[in-house]
N, C-alpha and C positions, 0 to 999 in steps of 0.2 A: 421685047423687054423695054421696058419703061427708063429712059436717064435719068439717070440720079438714086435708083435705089435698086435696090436689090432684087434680083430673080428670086430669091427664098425669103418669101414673106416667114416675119416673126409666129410663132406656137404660139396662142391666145394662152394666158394664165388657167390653168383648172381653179373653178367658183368654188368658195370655201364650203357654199349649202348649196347642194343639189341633193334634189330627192334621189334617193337610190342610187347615189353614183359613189366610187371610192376615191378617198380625199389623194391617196397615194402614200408610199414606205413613211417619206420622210414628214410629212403634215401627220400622220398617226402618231408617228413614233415624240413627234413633239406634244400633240396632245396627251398622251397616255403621261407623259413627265410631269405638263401643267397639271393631270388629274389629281397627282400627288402632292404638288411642291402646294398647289392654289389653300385645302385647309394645314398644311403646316404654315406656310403665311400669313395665315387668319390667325392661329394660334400663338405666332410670334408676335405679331402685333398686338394682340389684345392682351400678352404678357410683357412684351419691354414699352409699347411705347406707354409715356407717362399722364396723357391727356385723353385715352380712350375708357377704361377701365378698372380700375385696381379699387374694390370695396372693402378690401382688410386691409389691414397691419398683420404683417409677419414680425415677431419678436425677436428681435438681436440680445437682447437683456430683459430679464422678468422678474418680476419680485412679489414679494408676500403678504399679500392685504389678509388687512385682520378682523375685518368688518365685515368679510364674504367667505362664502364656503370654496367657491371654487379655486383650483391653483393650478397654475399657469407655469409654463417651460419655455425656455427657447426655442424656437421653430414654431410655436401654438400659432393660430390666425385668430385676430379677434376684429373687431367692426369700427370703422375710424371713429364712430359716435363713443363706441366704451374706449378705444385708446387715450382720448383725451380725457375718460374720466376717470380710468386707471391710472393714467399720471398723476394726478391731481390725490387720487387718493394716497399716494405713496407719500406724496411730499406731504400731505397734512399728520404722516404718520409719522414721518421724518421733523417735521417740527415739535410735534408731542414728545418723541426721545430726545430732542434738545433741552425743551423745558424742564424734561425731569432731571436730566444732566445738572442744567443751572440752576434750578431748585432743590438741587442733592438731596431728591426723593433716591429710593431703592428701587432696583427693578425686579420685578417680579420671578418669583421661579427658584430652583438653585443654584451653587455657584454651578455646574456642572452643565444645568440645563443653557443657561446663559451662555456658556463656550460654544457648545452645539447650537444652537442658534445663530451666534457670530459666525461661528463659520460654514453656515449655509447661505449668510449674507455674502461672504468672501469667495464663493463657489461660483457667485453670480456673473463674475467676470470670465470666469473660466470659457462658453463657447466663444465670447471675444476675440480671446489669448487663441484659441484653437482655430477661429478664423484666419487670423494675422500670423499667424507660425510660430507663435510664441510657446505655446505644448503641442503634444502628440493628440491622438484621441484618448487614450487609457489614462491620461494625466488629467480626465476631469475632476476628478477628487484627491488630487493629490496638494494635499493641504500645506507642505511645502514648497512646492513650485508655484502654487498661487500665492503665496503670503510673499514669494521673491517679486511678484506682477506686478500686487498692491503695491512694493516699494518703487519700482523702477516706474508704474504710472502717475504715483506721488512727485516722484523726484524728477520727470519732464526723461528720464533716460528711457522709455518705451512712449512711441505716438503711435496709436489704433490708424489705420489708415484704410482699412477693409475690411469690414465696416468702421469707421469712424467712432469715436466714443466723443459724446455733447463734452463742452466746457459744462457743463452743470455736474456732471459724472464725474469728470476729471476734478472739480471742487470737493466732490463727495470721497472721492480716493485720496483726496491731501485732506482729507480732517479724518478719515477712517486711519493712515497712517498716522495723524499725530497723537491718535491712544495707542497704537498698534507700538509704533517702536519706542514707547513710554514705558512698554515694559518689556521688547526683546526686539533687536534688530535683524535680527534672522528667526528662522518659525523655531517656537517650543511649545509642546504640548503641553505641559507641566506650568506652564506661567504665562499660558493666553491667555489675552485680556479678557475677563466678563465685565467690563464695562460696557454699555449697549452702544453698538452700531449704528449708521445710517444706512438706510438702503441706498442703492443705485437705483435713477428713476431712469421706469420702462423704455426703452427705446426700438424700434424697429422701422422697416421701412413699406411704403405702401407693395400690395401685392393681388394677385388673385384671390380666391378662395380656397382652401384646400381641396375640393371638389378639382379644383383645375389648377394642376402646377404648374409652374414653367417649364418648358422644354429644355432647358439644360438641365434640369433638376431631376425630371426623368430621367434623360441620357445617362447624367451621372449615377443615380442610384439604380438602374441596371445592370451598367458595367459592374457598380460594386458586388451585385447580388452576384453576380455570373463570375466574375473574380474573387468571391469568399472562400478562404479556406474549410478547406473537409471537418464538420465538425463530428464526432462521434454520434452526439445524438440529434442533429439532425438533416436529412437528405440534400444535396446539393442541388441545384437550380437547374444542374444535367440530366439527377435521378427524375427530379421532378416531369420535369418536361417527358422524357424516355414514358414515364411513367401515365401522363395523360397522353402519351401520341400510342402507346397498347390498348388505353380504352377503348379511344375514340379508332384505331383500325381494327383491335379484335371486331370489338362490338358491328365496326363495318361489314369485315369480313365473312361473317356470321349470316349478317341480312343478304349479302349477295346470297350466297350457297341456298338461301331459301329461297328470297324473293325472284331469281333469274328464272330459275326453273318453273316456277308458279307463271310468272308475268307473262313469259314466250307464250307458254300453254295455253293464259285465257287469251290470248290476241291471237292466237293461231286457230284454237275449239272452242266453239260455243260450248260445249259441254263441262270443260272446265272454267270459263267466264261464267255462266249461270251457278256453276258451285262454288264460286270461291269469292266472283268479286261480290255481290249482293253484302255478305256479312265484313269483309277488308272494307267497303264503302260504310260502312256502320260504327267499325271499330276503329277505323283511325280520326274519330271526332271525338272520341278518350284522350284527354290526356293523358301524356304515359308517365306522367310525374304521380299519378295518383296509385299509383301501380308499386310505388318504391317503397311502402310497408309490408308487402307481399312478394315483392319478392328477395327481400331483406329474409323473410321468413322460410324463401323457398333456398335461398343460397349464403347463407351467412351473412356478415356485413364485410365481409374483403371486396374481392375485384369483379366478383361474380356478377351480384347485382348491377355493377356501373355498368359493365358489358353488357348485360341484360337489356336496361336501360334504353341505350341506344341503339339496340336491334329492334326494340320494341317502336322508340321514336322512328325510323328510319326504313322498315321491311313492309310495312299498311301503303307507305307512300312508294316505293319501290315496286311495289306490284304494280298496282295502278297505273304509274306513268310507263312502264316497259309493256305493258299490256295494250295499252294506248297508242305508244310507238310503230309495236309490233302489229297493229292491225291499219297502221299507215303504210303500211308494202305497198308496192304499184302491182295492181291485180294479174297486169298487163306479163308479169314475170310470171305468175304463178300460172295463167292461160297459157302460155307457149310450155314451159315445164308439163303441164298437163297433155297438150299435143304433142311433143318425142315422150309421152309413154311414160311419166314419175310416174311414180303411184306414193301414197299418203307419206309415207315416212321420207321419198326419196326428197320430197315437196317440201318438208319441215329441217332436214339437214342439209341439203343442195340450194335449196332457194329463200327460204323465212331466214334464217337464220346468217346465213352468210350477209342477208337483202338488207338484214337491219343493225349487225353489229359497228358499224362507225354511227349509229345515232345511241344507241343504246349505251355506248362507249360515253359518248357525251351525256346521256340522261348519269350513269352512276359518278361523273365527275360532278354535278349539278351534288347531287345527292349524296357525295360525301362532303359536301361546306353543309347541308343540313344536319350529317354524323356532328360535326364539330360542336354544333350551336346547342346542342346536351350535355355537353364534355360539363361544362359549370355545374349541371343538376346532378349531373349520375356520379361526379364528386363527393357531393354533399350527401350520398345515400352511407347510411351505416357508417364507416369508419374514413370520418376525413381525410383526403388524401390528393395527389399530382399538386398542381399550379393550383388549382381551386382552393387546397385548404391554404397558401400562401397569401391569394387573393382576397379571401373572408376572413382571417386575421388582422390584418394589416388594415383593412378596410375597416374591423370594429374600432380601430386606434385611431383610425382617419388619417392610415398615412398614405395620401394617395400618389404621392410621388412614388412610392413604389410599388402601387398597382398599378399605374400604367405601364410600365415596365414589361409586367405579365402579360395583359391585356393587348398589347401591339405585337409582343412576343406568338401568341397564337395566333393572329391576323398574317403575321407573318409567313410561317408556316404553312397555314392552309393555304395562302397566296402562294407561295413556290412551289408549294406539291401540286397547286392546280396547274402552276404555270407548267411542271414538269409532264404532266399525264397532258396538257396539250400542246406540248413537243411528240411525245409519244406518239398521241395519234397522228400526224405527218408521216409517223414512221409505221406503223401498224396499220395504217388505212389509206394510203397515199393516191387511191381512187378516188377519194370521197374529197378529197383538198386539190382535185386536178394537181398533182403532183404523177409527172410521168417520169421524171429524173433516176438516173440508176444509185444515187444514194441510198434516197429510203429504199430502195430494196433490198441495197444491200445491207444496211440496219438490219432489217426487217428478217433477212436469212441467217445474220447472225447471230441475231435473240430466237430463231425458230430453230435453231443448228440441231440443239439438246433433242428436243419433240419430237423431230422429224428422224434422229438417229434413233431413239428408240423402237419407233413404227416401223423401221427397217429393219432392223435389227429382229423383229419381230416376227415379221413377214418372211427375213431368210431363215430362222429357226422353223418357219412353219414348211417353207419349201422342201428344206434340210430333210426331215422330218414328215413326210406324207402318211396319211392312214392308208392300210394295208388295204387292198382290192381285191374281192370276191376269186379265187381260183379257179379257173374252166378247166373241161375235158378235154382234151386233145380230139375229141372226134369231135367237140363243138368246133373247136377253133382252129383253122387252117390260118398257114403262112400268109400274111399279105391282105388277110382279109380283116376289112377295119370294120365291120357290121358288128353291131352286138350277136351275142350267139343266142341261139332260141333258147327261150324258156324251158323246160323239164318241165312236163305233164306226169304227174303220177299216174297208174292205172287206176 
């Protein structure tokens, strides 16, 4: 030994890149975290910070050009180029009701129409008040509690602080209250002013595009959707979901009970490879979206079709690759089998079959995230319905805040059900994972307990229970003698 250090030299770092080598638990398990956290990062940044991105205006206040057809709401996105020239239009409309004011011109309309008018100007405050806790949500028309807004904003006794309201705004709410309580300091319906108002000019703050919301804004209108009360008419966010995870596993469920049976066979006989895949190799370059007028016609437009659908998407490919699989056997099993004496059938359930189910296990997990990626189409077949028709609603309003909601929601899903089916196999195939642990076995005997106790159960009913055995003669059959007795020769 050398003075001064150590007889146990230091374990050299394991290289973060080697070819075919494993990084180990704890470097994967960090990765697989960054694979996640890395684009929600990208999406955070490119929604909060303020110097990367933001080509709209989101609306905090909106009002009513008279000069254009289009109209605009709170929450709307519009283009920083038109925010500055919808400001601009407002106040040029805002100074034309001045002038008519002090030219004690008339304004146009009836007295009646005029009220209504005023107070859709007076509404405008309203998501403000509803940002800053000033009303509920159901108080956005409540044309009392706002006329109470207008006065405590007039009179400095309410300051907007979240979102903020401009001193130009707040100018505009002390000259809107000095017609306003000119003729009632508290709301009356009966003696609101129809003298004309000014508008509130537009205000919002920079943002995304509605295409791309922020990610609190997702978060939050999921929760909401998921926390909605039960409304009579229409399905909760649980029926929904329930409802596309039937499609998308009937519809699975379906294509296994074909496609297994099929696939083994052509990988196993050329006989049924030459009759089957030839035409599966022809017809799964159909789309099977072009199939949904037919068989709209073959099963109504309920659930039929969706299901359809996706056995159709999903059993062409299911052949093919389990056929593929299955003629990847190592030949090397099927030659010894053949040497202790199988013969064809014993070949196909002792050896093919047992040889390939942990791969095959893996092909129909692959193959249920392809079931999913039709879930959107066979939706939209016949009568809209699950997550989809929530998605293409909401989507023609362009309210993508709460489609994504939906859209991560199914990502979700497939992602723990796959995670779940590969826990499973650990447990259902624990040869194929070098897993020799008496865990998974003992999983493995308690999810087989059921199967295995019927087979038995089976088997002593049959023992129980023998078929009756040919009766001999006594002069065939002597004590002790186990030889079959001869045959009966007739004369």
């Amino acid at each position: 030994m050398i003075f001064g250090k150590s007889s146990q030299q230091k374990k050299p770092r394991e290289p973060w890149f080697a070819v075919r080598r494993d990084l180990g638990a704890r470097r994967a398990s960090l990765l697989t975290l960054v694979s996640f956290l890395l684009p929600l990062g990208i999406w955070c940044l490119v929604s909060y910070c303020p110097f990367i991105w933001h080509p709209d205006v989101r609306l905090e206040i909106a009002a009513n050009r008279t000069d254009v057809n289009t109209v605009f709401t709170p929450g709307d996105h519009v283009g920083k180029d038109y925010f500055s020239e919808f400001q601009e239009g407002i106040r040029r409309q805002n100074d034309q009701t001045r002038q008519l004011i002090q030219s004690g011109g008339e304004w146009e309309g009836t007295e009646s129409g005029r009220r209504r008018a005023n107070k859709k100007y007076l509404r405008q405050i309203a998501p403000i008040a509803i940002a800053n806790g000033w009303l509920s949500g159901d108080q956005a028309e409540d044309d009392a509690a706002i006329y109470e807004i207008w006065r405590d904003l007039a009179t400095g006794e309410k300051v907007a602080t979240d979102p903020p309201i401009t001193k130009e705004n707040v100018s505009i709410a002390q000259e809107n209250w000095a017609v306003m309580s000119a003729k009632s300091l508290t709301y009356d319906s009966d003696n609101f002013p129809d003298q004309p108002l000014v508008q509130m000019i537009p205000q919002g703050r920079p943002s995304n595009p509605d295409y791309l919301p922020e990610p609190h804004a997702v978060l939050l209108n999921g929760w909401k959707e998921f926390a909605r009360p039960v409304d009579d008419g229409q399905p909760t966010m649980a029926d929904r979901l329930w409802h596309s995870m039937t499609i998308v596993f009937g519809g699975f469920l379906i294509s296994c009970l074909i496609g297994i049976p099929i696939g083994v066979l052509c990988g196993t006989y050329q006989f049924f490879s030459r009759i089957f895949e030839p035409f599966i190799d022809f017809f799964r370059y159909m789309p099977a979206p072009t199939f949904s007028t037919l068989l709209v016609a073959l099963f109504l437009a309920n659930d039929a079709p969706k299901i359809a659908l996706v056995v159709i998407g999903t059993v062409f490919q299911m052949v093919l690759v389990l056929s593929k699989t299955t003629k990847l056997i190592d030949v090397s099993l099927l030659e010894a089998a053949q040497t202790l004496g199988a013969n064809q059938r014993q070949l196909l359930t002792k050896v093919v079959i047992p040889g390939i189910m942990p791969n095959v296990y893996n092909d129909l997990r692959i193959l249920l995230g392809w079931a999913w990626t039709w879930l959107v189409i066979a939706e939209l077949i016949g009568v809209k319905s699950g997550l989809t028709e929530f998605i293409e609603t909401q989507g023609r309003w362009r309210n993508f805040d709460r489609v994504y909601p939906i859209i991560i929601l199914i990502g979700l899903v497939g992602f723990f059900t796959d995670q779940i089916l590969a826990w499973l196999s650990h447990i259902f195939f624990p040869w194929a994972h070098g897993d020799k642990g008496g865990k998974s076995r003992a999983v493995a005997n308690a999810v087989l307990w059921f199967p295995r106790f019927l087979m038995n159960a089976a088997r002593e009913r049959v023992t129980d229970n023998p078929e009756p055995r040919p009766v001999t003669s006594a002069s065939t059959a002597r004590p002790g003698d186990s030889s079959p007795p001869p045959k009966h020769v007739s004369s």
